[in-house]
Backbone as a ProteinNet text record, in pm:
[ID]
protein_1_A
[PRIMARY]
XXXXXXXXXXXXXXXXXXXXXXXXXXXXXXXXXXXXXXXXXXXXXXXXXXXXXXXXXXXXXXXXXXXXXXXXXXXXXXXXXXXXXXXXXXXXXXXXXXXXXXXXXXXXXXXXXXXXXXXXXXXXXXXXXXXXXXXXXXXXXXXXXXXXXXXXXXXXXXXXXXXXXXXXXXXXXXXXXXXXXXXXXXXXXXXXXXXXXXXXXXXXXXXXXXXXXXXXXXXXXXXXXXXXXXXXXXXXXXXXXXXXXXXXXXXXXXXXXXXXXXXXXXXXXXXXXXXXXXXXXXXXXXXXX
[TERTIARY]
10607.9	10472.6	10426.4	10357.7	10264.7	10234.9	10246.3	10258.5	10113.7	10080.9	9958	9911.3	9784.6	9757.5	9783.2	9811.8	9833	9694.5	9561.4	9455.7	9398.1	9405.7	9376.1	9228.5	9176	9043.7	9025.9	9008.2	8935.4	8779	8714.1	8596.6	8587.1	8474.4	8458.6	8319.3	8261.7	8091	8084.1	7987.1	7959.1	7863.1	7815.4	7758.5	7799.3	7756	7732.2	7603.9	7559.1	7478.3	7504	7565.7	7601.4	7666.7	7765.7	7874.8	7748.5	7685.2	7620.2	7461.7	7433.6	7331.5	7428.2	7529.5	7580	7670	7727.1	7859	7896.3	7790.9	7802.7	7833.1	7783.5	7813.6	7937.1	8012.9	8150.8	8208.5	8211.6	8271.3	8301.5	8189.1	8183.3	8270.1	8306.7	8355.9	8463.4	8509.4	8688.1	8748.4	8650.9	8749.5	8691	8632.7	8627.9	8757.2	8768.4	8923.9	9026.9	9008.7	9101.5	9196.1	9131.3	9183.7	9178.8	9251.5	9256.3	9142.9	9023.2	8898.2	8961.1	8912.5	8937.6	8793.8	8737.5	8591.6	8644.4	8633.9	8652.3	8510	8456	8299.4	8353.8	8300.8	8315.5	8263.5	8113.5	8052.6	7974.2	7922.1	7882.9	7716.2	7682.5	7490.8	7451.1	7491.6	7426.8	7263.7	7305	7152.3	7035.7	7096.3	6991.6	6853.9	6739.3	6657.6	6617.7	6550.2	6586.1	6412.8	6456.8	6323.5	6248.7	6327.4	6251	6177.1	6045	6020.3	6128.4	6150.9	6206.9	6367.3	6408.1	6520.1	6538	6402.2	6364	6478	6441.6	6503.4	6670.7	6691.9	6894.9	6899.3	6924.2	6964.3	7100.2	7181	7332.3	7423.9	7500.4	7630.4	7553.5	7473.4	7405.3	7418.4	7320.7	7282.5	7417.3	7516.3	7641.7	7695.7	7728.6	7755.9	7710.6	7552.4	7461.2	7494.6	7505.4	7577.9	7682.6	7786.7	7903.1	7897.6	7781.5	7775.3	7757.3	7639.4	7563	7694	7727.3	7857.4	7951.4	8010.8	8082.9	8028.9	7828.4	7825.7	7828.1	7767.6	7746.3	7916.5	8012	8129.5	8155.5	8107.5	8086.6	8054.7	7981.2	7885.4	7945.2	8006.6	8069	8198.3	8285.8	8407.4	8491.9	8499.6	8545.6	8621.9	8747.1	8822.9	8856.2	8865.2	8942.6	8846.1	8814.5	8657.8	8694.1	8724.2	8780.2	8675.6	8691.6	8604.2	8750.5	8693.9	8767.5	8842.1	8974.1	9031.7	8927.6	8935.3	8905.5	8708.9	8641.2	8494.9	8442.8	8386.7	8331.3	8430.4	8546	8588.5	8519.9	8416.6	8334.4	8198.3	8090.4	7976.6	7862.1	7758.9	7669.3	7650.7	7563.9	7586.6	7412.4	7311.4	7192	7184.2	7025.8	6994	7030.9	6988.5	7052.9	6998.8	7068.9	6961.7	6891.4	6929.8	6878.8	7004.3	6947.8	7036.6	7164.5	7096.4	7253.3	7355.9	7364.6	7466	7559.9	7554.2	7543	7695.7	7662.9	7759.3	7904.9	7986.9	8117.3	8187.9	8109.6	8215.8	8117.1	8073.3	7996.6	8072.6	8048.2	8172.6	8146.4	7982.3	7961	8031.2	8111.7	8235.4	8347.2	8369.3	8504.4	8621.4	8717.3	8790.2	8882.4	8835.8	8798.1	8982.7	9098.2	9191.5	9257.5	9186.1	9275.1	9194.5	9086.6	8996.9	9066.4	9104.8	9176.4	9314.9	9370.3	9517.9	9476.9	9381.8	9379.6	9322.9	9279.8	9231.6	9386.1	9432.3	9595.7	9662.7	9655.8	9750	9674.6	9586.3	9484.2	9542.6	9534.9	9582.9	9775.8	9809.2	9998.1	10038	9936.5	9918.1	9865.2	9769.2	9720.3	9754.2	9774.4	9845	9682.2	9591	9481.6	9527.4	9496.6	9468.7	9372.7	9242.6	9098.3	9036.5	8968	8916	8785.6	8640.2	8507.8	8461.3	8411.2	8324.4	8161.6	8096.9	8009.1	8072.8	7982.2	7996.1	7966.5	8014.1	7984.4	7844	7746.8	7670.9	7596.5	7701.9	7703.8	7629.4	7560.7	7463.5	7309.2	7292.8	7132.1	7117.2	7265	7270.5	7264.6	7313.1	7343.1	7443.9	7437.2	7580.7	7701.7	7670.4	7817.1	7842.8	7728.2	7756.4	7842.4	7814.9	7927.2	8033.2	8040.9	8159.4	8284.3	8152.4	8254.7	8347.3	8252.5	8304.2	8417.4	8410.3	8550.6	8638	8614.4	8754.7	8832.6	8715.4	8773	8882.8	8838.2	8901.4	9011.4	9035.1	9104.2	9232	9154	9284.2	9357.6	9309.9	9392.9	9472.3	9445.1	9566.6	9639.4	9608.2	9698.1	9817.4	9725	9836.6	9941.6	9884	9967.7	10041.8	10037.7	10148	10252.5	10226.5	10290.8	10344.8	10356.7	10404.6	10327.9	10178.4	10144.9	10023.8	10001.3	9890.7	9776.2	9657.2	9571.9	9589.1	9553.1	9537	9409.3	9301.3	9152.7	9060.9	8976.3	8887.4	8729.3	8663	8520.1	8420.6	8333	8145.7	8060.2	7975.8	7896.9	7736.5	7722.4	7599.1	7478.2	7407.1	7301.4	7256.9	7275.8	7183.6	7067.1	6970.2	6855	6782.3	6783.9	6716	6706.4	6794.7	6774.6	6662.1	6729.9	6629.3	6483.2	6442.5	6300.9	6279.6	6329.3	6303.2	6295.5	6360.1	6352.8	6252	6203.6	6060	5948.4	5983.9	5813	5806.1	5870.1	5842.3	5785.7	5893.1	5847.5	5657.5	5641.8	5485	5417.7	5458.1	5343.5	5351.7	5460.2	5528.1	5436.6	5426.5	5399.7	5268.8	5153.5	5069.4	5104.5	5200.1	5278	5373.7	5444.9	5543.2	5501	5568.4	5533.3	5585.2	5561	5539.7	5449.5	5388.8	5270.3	5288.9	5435.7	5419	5533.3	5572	5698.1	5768.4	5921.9	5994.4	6013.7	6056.7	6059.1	6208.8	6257.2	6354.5	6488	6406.9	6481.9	6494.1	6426.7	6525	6641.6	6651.3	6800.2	6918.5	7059.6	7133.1	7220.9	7278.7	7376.2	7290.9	7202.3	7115.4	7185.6	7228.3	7245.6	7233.4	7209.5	7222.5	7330.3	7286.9	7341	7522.8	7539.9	7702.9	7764.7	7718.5	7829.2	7896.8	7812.1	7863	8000.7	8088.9	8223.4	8240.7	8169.3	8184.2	8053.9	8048.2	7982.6	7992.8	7966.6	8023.3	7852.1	7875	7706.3	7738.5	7639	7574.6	7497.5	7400.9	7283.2	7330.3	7231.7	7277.3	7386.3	7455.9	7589.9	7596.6	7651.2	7644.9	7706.9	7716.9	7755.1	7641.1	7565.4	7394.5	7322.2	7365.2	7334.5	7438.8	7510.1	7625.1	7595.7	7501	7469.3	7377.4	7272.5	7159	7148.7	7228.4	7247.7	7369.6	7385.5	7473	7404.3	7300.9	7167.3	7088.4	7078.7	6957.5	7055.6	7181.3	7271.1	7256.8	7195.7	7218	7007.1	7019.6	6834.4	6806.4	6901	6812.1	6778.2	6825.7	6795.1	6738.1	6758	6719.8	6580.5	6457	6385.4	6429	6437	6450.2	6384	6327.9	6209.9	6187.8	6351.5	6434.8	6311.5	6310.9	6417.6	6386	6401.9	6332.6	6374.8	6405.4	6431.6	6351.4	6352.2	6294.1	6409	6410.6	6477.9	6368.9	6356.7	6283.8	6200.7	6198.3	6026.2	5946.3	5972.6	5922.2	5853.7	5923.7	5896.1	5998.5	5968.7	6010.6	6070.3	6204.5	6321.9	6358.6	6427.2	6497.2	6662.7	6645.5	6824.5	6883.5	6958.6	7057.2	7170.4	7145.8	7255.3	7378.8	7345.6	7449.6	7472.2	7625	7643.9	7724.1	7702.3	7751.9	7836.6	7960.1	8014.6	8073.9	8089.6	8162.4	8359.4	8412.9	8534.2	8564.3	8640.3	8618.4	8820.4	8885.5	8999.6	9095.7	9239.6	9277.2	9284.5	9341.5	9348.9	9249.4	9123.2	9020.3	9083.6	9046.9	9076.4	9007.3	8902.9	8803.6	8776.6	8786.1	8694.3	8599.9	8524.2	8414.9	8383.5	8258.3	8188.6	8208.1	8189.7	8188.7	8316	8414.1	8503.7	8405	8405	8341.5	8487.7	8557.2	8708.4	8711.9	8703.5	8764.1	8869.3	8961.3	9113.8	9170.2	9079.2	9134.7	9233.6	9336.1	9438.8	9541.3	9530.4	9604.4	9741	9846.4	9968.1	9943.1	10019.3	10027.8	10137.9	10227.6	10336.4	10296	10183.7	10131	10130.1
11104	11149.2	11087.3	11048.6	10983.4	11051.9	11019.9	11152.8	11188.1	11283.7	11328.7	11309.2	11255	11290.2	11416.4	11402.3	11501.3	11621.4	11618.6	11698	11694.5	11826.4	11801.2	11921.5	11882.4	12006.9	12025.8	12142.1	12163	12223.4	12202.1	12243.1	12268.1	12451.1	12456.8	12472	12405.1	12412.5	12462.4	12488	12565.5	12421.2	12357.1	12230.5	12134.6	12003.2	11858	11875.9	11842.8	11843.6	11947.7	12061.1	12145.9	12103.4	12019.9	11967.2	11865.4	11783.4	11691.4	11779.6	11836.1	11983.9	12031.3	12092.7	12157.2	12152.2	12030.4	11940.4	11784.3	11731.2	11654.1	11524	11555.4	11528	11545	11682.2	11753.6	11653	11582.7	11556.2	11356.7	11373	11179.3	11175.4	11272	11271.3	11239.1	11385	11379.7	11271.2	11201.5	11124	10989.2	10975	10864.8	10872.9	10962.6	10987.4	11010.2	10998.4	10959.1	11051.9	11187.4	11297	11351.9	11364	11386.7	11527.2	11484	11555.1	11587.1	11696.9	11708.6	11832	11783.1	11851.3	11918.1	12066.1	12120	12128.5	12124	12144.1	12265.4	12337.4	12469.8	12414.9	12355	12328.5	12219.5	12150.2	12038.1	12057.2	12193.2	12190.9	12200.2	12188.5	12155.9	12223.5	12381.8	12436.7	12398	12305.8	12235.2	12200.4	12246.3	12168.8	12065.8	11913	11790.3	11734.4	11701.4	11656.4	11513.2	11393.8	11297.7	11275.2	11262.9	11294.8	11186.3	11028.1	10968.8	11012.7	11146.3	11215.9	11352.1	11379.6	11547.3	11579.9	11452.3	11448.7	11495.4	11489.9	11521.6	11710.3	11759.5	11898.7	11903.7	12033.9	12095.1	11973.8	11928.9	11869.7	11733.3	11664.1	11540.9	11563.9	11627	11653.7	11672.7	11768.6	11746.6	11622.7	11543.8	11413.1	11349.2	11329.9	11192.1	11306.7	11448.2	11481.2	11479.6	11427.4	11356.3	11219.4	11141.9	11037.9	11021.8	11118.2	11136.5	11184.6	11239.1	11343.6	11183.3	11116.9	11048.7	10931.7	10899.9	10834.6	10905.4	11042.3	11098.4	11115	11086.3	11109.8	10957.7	10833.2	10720.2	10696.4	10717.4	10760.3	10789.6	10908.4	11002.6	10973	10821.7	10814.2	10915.2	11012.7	11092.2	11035.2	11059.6	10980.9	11121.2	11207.4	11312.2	11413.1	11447.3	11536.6	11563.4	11678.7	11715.8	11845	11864.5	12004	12102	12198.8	12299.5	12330	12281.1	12317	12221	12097.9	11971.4	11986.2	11856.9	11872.1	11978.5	12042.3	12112.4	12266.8	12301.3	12440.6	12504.8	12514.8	12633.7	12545.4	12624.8	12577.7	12663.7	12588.8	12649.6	12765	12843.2	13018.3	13040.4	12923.5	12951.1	13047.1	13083.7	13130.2	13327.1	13401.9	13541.1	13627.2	13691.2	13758.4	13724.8	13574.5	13490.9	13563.8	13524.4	13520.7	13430.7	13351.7	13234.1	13274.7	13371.4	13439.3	13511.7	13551.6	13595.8	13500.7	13410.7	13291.3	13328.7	13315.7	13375.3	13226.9	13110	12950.2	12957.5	13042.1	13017.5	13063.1	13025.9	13049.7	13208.9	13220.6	13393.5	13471.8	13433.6	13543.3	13516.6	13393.3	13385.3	13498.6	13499.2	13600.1	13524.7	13597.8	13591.7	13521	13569.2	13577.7	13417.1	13415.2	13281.5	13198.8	13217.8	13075.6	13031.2	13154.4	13086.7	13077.6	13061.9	13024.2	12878.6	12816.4	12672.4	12622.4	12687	12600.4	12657.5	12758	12733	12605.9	12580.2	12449.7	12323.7	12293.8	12214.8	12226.9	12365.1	12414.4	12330.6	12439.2	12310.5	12237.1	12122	11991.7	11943.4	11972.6	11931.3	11992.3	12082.8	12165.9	12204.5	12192.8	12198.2	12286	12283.8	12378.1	12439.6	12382.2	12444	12449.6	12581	12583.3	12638.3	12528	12554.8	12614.3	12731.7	12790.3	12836.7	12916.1	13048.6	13166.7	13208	13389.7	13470.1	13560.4	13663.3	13636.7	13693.3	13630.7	13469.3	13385.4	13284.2	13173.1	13225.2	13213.9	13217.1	13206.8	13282.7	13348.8	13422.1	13487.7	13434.2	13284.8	13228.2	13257	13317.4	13358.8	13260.6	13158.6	13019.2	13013.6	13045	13013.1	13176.6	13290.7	13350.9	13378.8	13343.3	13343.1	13265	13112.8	13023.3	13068.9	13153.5	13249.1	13328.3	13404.7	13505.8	13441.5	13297.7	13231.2	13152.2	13082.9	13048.2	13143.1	13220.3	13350.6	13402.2	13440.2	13479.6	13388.9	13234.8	13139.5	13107.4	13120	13122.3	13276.8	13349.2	13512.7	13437.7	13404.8	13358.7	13269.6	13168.6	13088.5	13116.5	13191.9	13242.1	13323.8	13392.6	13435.6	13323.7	13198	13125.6	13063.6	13053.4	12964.3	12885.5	12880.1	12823.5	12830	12899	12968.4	12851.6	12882.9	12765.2	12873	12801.6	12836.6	12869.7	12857.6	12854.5	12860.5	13001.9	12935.6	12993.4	12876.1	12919.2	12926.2	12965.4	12953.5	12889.6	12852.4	12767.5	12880.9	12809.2	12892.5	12804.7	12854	12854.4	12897.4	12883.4	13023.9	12993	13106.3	13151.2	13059.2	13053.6	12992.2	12852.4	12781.8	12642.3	12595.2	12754.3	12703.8	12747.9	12789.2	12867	12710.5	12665	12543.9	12448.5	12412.9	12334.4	12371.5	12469	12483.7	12459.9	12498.3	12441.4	12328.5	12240.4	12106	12028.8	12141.2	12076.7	12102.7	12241.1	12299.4	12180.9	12090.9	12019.3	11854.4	11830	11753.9	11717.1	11831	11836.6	11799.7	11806.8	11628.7	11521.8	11489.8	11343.8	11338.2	11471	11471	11465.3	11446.7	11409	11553.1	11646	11802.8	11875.2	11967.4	12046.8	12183.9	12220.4	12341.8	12304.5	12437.3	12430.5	12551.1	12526.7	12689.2	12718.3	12871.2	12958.5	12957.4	12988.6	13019.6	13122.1	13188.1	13278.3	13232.4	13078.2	13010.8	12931.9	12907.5	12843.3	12968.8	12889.1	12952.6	12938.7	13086	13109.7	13136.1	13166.8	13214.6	13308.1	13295.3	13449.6	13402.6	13517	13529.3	13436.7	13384.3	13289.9	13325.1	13480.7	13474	13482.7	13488.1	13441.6	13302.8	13201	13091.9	13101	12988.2	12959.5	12835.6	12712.1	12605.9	12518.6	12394.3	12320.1	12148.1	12056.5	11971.2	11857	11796.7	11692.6	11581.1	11574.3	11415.8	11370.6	11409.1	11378.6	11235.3	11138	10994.5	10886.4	10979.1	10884.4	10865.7	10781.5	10717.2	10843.5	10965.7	11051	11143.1	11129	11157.5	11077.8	10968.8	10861	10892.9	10871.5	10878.7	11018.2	11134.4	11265.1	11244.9	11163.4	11112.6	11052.8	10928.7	10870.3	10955.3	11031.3	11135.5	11205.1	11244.9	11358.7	11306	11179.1	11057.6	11029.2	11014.6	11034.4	11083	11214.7	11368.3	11355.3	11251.6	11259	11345	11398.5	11469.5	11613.4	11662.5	11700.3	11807.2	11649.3	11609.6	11536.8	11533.5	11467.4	11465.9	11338.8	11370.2	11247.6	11313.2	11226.1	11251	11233.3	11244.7	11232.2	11379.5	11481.7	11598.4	11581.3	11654.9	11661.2	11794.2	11735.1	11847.9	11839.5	11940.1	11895.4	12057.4	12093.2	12057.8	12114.8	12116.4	12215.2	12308.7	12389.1	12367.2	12197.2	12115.4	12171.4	12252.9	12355.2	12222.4	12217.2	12099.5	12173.1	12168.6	12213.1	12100.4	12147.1	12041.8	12004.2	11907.1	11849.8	11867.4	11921.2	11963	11856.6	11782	11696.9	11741.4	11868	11950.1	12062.1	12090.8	12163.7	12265.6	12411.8	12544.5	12595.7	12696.5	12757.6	12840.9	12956.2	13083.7	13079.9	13145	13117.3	13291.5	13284.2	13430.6	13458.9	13371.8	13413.7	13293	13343.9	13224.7	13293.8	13185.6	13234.8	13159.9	13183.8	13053.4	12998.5	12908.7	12795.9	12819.2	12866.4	12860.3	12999.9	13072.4	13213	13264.5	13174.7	13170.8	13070.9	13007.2	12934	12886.8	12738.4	12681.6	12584.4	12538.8	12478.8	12346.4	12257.5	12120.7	12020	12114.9	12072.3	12170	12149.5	12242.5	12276.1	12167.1	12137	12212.2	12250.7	12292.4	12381.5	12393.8	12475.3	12443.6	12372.8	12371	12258.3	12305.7	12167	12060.1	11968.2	11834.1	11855	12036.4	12019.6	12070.9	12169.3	12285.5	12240.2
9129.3	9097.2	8964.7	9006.4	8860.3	8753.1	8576.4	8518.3	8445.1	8411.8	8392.8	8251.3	8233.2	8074.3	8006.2	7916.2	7794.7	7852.1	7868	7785.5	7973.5	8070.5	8183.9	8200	8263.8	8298.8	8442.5	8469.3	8549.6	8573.4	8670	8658.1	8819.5	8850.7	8982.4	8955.9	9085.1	9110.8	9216.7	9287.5	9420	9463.2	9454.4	9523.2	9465.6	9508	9440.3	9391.4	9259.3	9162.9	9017.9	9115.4	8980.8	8857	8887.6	8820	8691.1	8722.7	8700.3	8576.2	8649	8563.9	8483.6	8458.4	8380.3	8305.4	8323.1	8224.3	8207.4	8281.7	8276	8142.5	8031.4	7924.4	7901.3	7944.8	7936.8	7954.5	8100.9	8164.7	8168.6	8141.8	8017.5	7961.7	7862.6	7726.7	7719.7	7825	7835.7	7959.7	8038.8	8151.3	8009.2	7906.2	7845.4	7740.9	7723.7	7622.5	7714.3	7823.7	7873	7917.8	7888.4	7962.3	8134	8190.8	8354.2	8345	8450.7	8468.4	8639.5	8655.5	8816.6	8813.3	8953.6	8971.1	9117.9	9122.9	9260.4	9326.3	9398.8	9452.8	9637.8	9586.4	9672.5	9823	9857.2	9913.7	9900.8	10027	10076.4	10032.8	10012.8	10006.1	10121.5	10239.8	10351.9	10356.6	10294.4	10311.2	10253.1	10110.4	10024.8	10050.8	10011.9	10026.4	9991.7	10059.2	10032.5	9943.2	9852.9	9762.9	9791.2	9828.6	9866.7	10023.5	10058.4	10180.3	10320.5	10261.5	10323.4	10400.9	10300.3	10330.8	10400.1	10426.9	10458.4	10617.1	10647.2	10803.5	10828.7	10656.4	10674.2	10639.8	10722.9	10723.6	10789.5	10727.4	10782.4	10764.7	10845	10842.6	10805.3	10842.2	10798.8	10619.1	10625.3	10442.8	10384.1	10389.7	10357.7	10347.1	10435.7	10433.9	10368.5	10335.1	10191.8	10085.6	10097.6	9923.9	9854.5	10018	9962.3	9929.6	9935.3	9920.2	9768.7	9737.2	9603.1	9471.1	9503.2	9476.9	9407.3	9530.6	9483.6	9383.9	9408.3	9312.1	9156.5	9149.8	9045.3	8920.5	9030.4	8952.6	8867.1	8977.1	8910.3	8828.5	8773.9	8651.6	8529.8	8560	8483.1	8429.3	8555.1	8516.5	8529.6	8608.4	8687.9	8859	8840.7	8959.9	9067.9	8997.6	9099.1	9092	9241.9	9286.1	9392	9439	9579.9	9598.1	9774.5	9840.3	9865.2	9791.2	9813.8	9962.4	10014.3	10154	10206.8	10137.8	10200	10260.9	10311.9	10333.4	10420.5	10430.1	10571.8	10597.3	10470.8	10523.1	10478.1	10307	10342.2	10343.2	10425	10375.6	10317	10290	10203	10243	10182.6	10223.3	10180.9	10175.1	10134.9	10024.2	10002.1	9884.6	9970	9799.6	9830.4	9935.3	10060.6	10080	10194	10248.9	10411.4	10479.2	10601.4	10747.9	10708.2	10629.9	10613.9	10559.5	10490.3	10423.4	10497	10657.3	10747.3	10803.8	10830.3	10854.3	10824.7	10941.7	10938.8	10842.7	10833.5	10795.4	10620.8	10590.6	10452.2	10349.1	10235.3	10127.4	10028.5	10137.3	10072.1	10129.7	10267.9	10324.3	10345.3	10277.1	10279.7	10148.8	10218.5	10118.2	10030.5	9938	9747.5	9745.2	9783.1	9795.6	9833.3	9968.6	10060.2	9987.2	9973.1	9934.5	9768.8	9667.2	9571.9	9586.4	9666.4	9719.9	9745.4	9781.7	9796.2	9688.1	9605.9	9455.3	9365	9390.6	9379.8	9340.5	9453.6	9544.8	9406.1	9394.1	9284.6	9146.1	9114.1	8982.1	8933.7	9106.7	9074.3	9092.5	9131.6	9105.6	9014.2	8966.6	8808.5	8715.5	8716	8558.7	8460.1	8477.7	8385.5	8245.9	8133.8	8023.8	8035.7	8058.8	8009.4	8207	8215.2	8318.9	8293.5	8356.4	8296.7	8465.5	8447.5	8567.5	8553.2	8672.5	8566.2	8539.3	8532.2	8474.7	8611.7	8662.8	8709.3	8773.1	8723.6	8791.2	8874	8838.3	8859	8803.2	8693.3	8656	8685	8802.4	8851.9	8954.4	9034.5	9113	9269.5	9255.4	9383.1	9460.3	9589.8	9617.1	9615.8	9653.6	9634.3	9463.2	9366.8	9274.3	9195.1	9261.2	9225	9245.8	9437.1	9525.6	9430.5	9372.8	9320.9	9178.8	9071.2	9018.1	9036.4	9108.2	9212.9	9227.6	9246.3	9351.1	9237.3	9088.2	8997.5	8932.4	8901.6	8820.2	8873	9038.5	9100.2	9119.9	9129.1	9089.3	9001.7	8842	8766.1	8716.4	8760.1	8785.9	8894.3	8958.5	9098.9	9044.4	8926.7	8916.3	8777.2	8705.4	8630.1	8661.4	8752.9	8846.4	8860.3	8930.9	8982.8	8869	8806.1	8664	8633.5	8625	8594.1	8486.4	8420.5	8345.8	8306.2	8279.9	8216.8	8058.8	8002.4	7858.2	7815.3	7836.6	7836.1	7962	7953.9	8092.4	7949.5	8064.6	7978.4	8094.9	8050.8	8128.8	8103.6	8164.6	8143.7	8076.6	7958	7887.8	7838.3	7784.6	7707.5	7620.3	7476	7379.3	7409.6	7405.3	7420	7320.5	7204.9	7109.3	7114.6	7205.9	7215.7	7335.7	7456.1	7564.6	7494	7430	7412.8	7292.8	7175.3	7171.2	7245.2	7355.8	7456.4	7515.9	7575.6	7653.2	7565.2	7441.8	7349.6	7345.5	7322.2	7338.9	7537.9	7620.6	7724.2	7766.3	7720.2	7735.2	7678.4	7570.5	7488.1	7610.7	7630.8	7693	7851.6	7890.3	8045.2	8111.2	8046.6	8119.7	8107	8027.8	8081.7	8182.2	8227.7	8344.4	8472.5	8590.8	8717.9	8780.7	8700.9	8733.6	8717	8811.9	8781.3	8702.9	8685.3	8633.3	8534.6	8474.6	8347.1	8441.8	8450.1	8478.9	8306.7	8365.7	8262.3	8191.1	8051.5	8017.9	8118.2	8151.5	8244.6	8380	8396.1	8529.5	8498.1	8358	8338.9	8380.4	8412.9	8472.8	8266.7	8318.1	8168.9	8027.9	8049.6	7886.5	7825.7	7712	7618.1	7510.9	7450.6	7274.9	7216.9	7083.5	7049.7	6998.7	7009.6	6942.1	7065.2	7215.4	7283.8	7347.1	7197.5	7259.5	7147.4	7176.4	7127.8	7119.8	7212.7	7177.7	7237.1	7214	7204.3	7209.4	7329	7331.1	7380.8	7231.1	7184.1	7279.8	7331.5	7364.1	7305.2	7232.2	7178.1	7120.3	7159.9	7111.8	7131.7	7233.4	7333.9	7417.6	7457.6	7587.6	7696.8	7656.7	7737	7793.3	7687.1	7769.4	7906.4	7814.2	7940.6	8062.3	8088.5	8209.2	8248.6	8177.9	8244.9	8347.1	8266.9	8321	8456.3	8457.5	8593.1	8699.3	8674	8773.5	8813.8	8748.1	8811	8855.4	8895	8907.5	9066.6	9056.1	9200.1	9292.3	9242.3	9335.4	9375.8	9450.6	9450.7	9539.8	9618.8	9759.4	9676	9575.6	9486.7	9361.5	9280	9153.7	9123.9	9060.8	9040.1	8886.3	8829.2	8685.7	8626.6	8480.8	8439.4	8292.5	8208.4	8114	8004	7942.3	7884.5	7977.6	8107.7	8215.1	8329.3	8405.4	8553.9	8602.8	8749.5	8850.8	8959	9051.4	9171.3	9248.8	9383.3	9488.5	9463.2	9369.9	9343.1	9258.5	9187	9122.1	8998.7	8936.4	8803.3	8705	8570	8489.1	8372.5	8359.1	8286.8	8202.7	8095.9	7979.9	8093	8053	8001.6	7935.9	7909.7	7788.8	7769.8	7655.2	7653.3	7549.2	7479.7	7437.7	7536.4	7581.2	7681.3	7584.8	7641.1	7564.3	7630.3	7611.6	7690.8	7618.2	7665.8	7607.8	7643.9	7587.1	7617.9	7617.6	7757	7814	7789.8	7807	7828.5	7745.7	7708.6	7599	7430.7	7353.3	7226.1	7180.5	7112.7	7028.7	6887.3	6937.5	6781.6	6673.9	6714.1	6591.5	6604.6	6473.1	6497.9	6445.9	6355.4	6255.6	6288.8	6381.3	6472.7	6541.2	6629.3	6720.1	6739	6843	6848.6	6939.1	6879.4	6947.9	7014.4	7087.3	7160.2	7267.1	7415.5	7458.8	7448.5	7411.5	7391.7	7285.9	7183.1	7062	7049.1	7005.6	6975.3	7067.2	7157.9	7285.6	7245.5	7233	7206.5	7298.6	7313.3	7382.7	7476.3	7430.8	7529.2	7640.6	7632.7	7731.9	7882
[MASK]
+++++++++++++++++++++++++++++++++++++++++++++++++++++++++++++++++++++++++++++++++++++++++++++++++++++++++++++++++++++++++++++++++++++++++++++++++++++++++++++++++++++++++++++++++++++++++++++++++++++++++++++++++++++++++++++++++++++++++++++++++++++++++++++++++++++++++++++++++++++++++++++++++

């Protein structure tokens, strides 16, 4: 077996694009230092709605398929080699938004059990060994069911695997302080007759907002080429992404910041830092771990 870098991560998303929206900078950083990045993606998107009209025509197992396409370029990008579907392409699929018929779906990852499904991100964990594991929060951050399922199954896997001998040392969430997004929207309000958006979303459509003391760390792009490599990974994911930098829109074409500093709280673990921000996820972590 081939031996592993020193400094390993994991990260779980509930689609292809999430990864790319929400760490992508993260995720520059450390496959550029040369640390082993591994991206789990829960689901294919199939339910996604598709933003370019030339693409409208790909729904269910089709659309899955070009977001594995997108997926694998967005990791390109990123310099990211290892990106796997949870129990391989097509075992769970999308589970739509909260609250449809689609959720309903005996093969969707909103009913699969919390249990078996992290017994196979298990199997991930004792093969890679990760230290640091980046997810959401509980609410998944905006209350998507894949995106909290994916929650449950993160969490549930590392108890699982510290059971097994294998503990991570760090898991975090993916955040936002409040005060950056509410700076970030004043500028986009002044911003937005020049965008190829008709409206602004609101602070309270970003996923992970809180008050500024539950962040713990902090990892800058601003001015590196790790902004950039965020950029063209979200520019990947077009069925989509519209993005029109320092700007993107989903498919309800409301115009959100980019965050090329990514935040995250650190929920479990010993912190390195305890009087502000650790700009390492790695921090404190030996080289023997």
């Amino acid at each position: 077996m081939t031996e592993l870098p020193a400094r390993r991560l994991l990260l779980v998303h509930a689609h292809p694009d999430d990864e790319s929206i929400n760490n992508g900078v993260t995720m520059a950083r450390y496959a550029a230092e040369g640390a082993h990045v591994t991206l789990v993606t829960c689901t294919l998107g199939e339910r996604g709605e598709v933003i370019p009209p030339g693409l409208a025509h790909l729904t269910g197992a089709a659309l899955g398929e070009h977001r594995l396409g997108e997926l694998t370029a967005a990791m390109r990008a990123l310099g990211v080699e290892d990106f796997r579907l949870l129990g391989g392409p097509g075992r769970f699929t999308d589970s739509g938004m909260m609250g449809l018929s689609d959720n309903d779906d005996p093969d969707c990852l909103w009913q699969a059990d919390v249990d078996r499904a992290a017994a196979l991100l298990v199997e991930v964990i004792r093969e890679v060994r990760p230290q640091v594991l980046v997810t959401y929060d509980p609410d998944g951050g905006y209350g998507h069911p894949d995106h909290i399922q994916a929650h449950r199954i993160a969490m549930r896997a590392a108890e699982l695997a510290a059971e097994a001998g294998c503990p991570i040392a760090k898991v975090y969430w993916n955040r936002v302080p409040r005060p950056v997004a509410e700076r970030a929207f004043a500028r986009l309000d002044d911003d937005l007759p020049g965008l190829p958006f008709a409206k602004a979303a609101g602070v309270e459509d970003v996923p992970g907002v809180v008050g500024e003391e539950r962040i713990t760390a902090e990892i800058r792009g601003d001015g590196t080429a790790y902004a950039g490599a965020k950029a063209a990974a979200m520019r990947a994911h077009a069925t989509q992404i519209t993005l029109a930098e320092p700007y993107f829109a989903l498919s309800n074409e409301l115009a959100q910041p980019v965050f090329t500093t990514e935040y995250y709280e650190q929920v479990r673990g010993e912190r390195a830092v305890v009087d502000g921000r650790e700009s390492d996820l790695f921090a404190g972590i030996g080289e023997a771990s």
